[in-house]
C-alpha positions, 0 to 999 in steps of 0.5 A: 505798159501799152503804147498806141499811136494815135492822131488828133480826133482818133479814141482808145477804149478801156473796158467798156465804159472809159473812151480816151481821145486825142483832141489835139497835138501841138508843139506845146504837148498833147491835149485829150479828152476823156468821157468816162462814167462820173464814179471813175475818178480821174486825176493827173499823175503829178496830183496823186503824187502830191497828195500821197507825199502831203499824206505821208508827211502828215502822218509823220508829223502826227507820229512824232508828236504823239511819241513827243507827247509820250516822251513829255508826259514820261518826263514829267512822271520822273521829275514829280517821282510818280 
């Protein structure tokens, strides 16, 4: 990880085409601003946590119901002697 210092109006660039400022710095946090090309997505860190972890979940619970579904229609194979 690189870790710069810098003050409210000053910009780090990342590759050609993303520019990253310190817009303001306050006791509440640090508010940037990010000018970059609309097909870079952007998102904050916490979301695409999130959004893997729902993922995830939803994944699972369609494994166990399609393993439900097999396990019900396996059952039903025994108890009708199929």
């Amino acid at each position: 990880m690189l870790v710069l210092t810098r003050r409210a109006n000053e910009s780090i660039v990342i590759g050609d085409d993303i520019t990253v400022t310190v817009l303001a710095v306050t006791p509440g946090g640090v508010r940037i601003g990010i000018d970059a090309p609309r097909d870079k997505r952007i998102n904050r860190a916490e979301i695409v946590l999130a959004v893997g972890d729902a993922n995830q979940e939803a994944a699972q619970t369609s494994s166990d119901d399609e393993a439900a579904t097999a396990l019900l229609g396996a059952l039903g194979r025994l108890s009708t002697g199929s």
